[in-house]
Phi, psi and omega in degrees: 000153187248139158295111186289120186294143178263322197280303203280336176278347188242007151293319216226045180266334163255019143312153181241035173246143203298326176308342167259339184276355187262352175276237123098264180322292172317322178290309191298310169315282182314331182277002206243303187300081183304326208299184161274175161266166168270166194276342139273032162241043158277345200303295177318289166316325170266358172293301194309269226300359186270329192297313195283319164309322178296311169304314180298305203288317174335266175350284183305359178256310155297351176297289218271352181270329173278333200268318198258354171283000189248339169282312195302344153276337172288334171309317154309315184297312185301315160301344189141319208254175178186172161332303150322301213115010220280133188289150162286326186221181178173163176312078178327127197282130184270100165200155198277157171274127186299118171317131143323310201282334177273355186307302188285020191266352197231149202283129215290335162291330205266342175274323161297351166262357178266359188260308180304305170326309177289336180295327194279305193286303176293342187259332160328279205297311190297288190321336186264005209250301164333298179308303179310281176334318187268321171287341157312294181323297165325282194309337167297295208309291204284318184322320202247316153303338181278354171278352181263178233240149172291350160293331195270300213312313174329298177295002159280315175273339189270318171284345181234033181245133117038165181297324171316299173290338172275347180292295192307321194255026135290314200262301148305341163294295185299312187292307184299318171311319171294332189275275181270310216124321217277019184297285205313277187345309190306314210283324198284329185311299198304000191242331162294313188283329177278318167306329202279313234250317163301325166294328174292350182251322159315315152311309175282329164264046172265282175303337189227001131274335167286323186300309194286344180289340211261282224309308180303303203299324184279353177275021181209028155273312174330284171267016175302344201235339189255353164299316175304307162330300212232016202324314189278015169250344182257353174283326174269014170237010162280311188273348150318309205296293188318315163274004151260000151330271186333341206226008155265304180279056189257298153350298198302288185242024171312337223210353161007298211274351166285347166253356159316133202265181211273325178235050203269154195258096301092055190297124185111178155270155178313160148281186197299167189264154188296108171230128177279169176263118197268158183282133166321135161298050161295146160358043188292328185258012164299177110002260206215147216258175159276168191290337195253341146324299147339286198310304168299321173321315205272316185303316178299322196289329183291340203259303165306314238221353137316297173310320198287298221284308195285318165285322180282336181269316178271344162286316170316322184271342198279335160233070169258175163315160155316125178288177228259334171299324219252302186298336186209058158253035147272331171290319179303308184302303185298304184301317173272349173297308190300327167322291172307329205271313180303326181291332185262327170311324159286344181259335164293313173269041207242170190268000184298316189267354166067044164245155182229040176264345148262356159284316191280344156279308161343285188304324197292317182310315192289308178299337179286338185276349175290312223292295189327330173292310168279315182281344179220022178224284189300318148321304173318321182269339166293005161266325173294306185298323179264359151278351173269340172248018127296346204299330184269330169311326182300293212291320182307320186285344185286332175328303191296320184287335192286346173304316186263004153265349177303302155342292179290314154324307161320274178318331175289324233255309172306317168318295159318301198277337181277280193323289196310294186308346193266328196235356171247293163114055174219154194273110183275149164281170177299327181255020172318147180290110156329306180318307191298329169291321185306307194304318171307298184319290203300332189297300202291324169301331215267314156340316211251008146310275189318351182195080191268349168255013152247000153268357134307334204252325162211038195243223183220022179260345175280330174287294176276003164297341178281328175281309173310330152302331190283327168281348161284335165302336177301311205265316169306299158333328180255355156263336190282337180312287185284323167302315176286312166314282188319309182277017136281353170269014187249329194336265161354309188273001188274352180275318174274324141313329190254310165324348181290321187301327197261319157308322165290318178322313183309313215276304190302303184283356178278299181280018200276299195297319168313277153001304168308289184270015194252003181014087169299308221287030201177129165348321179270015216235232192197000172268192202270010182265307173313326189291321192297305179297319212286329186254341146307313178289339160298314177311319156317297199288316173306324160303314184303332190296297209316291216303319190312315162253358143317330164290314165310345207237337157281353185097349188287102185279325154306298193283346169290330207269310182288342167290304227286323188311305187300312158342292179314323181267332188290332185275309147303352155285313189293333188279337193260319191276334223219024162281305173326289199276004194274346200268003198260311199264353190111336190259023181286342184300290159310286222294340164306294158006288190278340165266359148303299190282321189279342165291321154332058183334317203258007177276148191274157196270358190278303214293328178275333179278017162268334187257330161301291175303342133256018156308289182312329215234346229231273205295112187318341180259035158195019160266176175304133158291332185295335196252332174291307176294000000 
């Protein structure tokens, strides 16, 4: 008898593959089945078991394929990431934080659907946060071509659209020059109207997007305190607001393709025009909804902010930048011709081709980098180390030379001192001045000068010419004494000279690499190009700040909700580039604290531009390198 496995029917009871269920059915048949088998029932017998083995290995193969799928998520989760996409860091939603102590006061739907909400409220804030961002990106990129010169906008439309635009706006270019003259004129209009018309759309969603970023963020500063206080009574009247949020802005740029102009440089067509899905009139003007009322609530909004995400991903690109292949493929384009010609050129010299010229450049490069290696690396330092682990054999051997001009000194001084006592016929002390003595020798010389073959002959001139060799032997000694001090004291830098080549080498590829891993070129990074955007980016929000209320002061109410939209996005860049070093140094605590607070719809504007000035001046991840050092 076979037993029936309980583990193997309930791993695999919702499979749909025929092979378990007929090993299954086979098994429970043999198991129903007491008798023996017969001996032409092996066939059979050896099926079930290849069948049942086949299932098992299975099994053991969808185990460990779920088991990495499941690290590898959690692996994301520690970094940041998730299923959604969700960032490691974002604006922090202005609602008060739930008390602990009130959780259990409250019912297990409704704190899951208040989980839910917020959750619903974060992919909202990101995504539009998301959204800003790739059109901010876009719109610098045109922002800055309308700013070049028209000779710029031109090489732009013919070198840098791809190759399909340089045929076509060449060939056109040739055709107008030929006709009227007017190619060039044709070329700079036709290069203003394709930047203007992207900016104009870029722009505008831009403007009814940051307005829908405001709208939320204060409708849901609004109800924060009575969502926490009250989650089932203030929750069905937050997601009415969020749904007519959506559907004013539905209202805005729902309709893009209806304002398209006529000669628009724009290739293809719009997508479908934006339309939300409206929440039911269920019990909307009630207390409080049922769980599946919520539910279906949260499931329409996310389903509008799908729609939202997909009209908006597809109008950017139809007026985003060029991608960076499509902006420098004639260098690319230029770079594998040169790619190609060097391949066959390496292959003309190659052993494919029955040349040994790059085996002989090999070798020769390998010897130069040895010599180079033995002549400015390794010697030099092994010249250090032994003057530096020689210094007392050294200093023992100077000893010994200083001994032997001392000797000499010694003998002269004796000399001197015998001559003198000798030619004055007076007792000198032992420690009489060399100097005071010399003069008597030169005084007596100079005497036995006037009558030099009898002061040969009996005289003192052959003694003194003799103390004068001994002092000029003095006097050499105690210079060749000091010329050998100096040059053991350059040893070292003459070691060190000849190392410098391999030291600046050193110092260019340390910093290259530094340069690699420190990505300067972005807001997070830790040089001196990140510090620069981190405080650019404080100059945005303080402009944004001003402007917010000068609109406010004019009345202009649209245009207070896209600055304030913007603030918001501006803050959020700021929040995301300055976490990393603020958490290195200490200050993330505040310095969030203080983009919480400029984030406030309800802080008065002196007070946040009080808090931009300390912003500038206070936290050590957003001052000047010059003021930091």
């Amino acid at each position: 008898m076979w037993p029936k496995d309980s583990n193997f029917i309930s791993i695999y009871e919702t499979e749909s593959s025929p092979y378990v269920e007929l090993g299954v059915a086979e098994m429970e048949v043999s198991a129903k089945n007491e008798s023996p088998l017969p001996s032409n029932d092996m066939k059979a017998l050896f099926s079930l078991y290849f069948r049942y083995l086949y299932n098992r290995m299975r099994t053991l193969f969808s185990i460990s394929i779920n088991c990495t799928n499941t690290l590898l998520s959690k692996v994301a989760n520690i970094y940041g990431y998730s299923g959604r996409g969700r960032r490691k860091t974002c604006l922090p939603l202005p609602l008060p934080p739930i008390a602990a102590a009130a959780l259990p006061e409250r019912s297990s739907v409704a704190i899951t659907e208040g989980h839910r909400i917020f959750h619903v409220l974060e992919d909202i804030i990101e995504h539009t946060l998301r959204n800003l961002r790739s059109i901010q990106e876009n719109l610098g990129f045109w922002l800055s071509k309308a700013e070049s010169s028209d000779v710029q906008k031109a090489y732009f439309m013919i070198c840098e659209r791809g190759p399909y635009a340089f045929i076509s706006g060449s060939f056109k270019l040739i055709r107008d020059c030929v006709a009227d003259g007017s190619g060039m004129q044709n070329l700079y209009s036709s290069a203003s109207s394709h930047i203007s018309e992207r900016i104009h759309v870029l722009t505008s969603l831009r403007y009814f997007l940051a307005t829908f970023l405001a709208e939320v963020y204060v409708e849901v500063d609004k109800i924060g305190e009575d969502l926490v206080k009250d989650l089932e009574k203030s929750l069905p009247t937050l997601l009415v607001a969020i749904n007519d949020i959506f559907f004013k802005l539905e209202a805005s740029i729902g309709h893009f393709d209806a304002n398209r102009q006529s000669g628009s440089s724009v290739d293809g067509s719009f997508s479908v025009p934006l339309m939300f899905t409206k929440l039911p009139e269920v019990n909307q003007e009630g207390s409080q909804w049922t769980a599946c009322e919520t539910r279906d609530a949260i499931s329409l909004i996310y389903e509008n902010l799908h729609r939202l995400n997909s009209y908006l991903s597809v109008l950017v690109s139809k007026h985003s930048k060029p991608k960076k292949v499509t902006l420098y493929w004639m260098r690319y384009s230029c770079g594998a011709l040169g790619f190609s010609f060097c391949s066959i050129w390496i292959l003309r010299h190659s052993k494919l081709m029955g040349s040994s010229d790059i085996d002989n450049w090999i070798r020769e490069a390998t010897d130069s980098t040895i010599s180079f290696w033995k002549d400015h690396v390794e010697q030099p330092i092994l010249s250090i180390r032994d003057e530096l682990f020689e210094t007392f054999r050294k200093r023992q051997k100077g000893v010994m030379e200083h001994a032997e001009v001392q000797l000499t000194a010694d003998s002269l001084h004796r000399m001197l001192l015998a001559f003198s006592e000798q030619t004055v016929g007076k007792k000198f002390p032992k420690n009489a001045s060399d100097q005071e003595m010399l003069e008597i020798v030169m005084t007596r010389y100079e005497k036995e000068l006037m009558h030099p073959i009898q002061g040969l002959v009996g005289g003192e001139l052959v003694r003194a010419l003799l103390i004068q060799v001994q002092k000029l032997k003095l006097d050499i000694d105690e210079a060749m004494l000091e010329l050998d001090q100096i040059l053991r004291a350059n040893e070292i830098n003459f070691a060190i000279l000849a190392a410098l080549p391999a030291f600046f080498l050193s110092l260019i590829l340390a910093m290259l690499v530094r340069a690699w891993f420190k990505k300067d070129t972005r807001a997070e990074g830790r040089g001196r190009v990140a510090r620069i955007q981190r405080r650019l980016l404080l100059v945005e929000i303080e402009r944004a700040i001003v402007q917010l209320q000068r609109c406010e002061d004019q009345g202009l109410e649209k245009d207070a909700k896209c600055m304030y939209g913007l603030v918001l996005y501006f803050l959020d860049s700021l929040h995301c580039a300055v976490e990393r070093q603020a958490k290195s140094t200490g200050e993330w605590i505040c310095l969030r604290q203080d983009i919480v607070d400029l984030a406030n719809p309800g802080l008065q504007t002196g007070y946040k531009l009080n808090i931009m000035s300390q912003l500038k001046g206070v936290y050590d991840c957003l001052l000047p390198s010059s003021i930091r050092q």
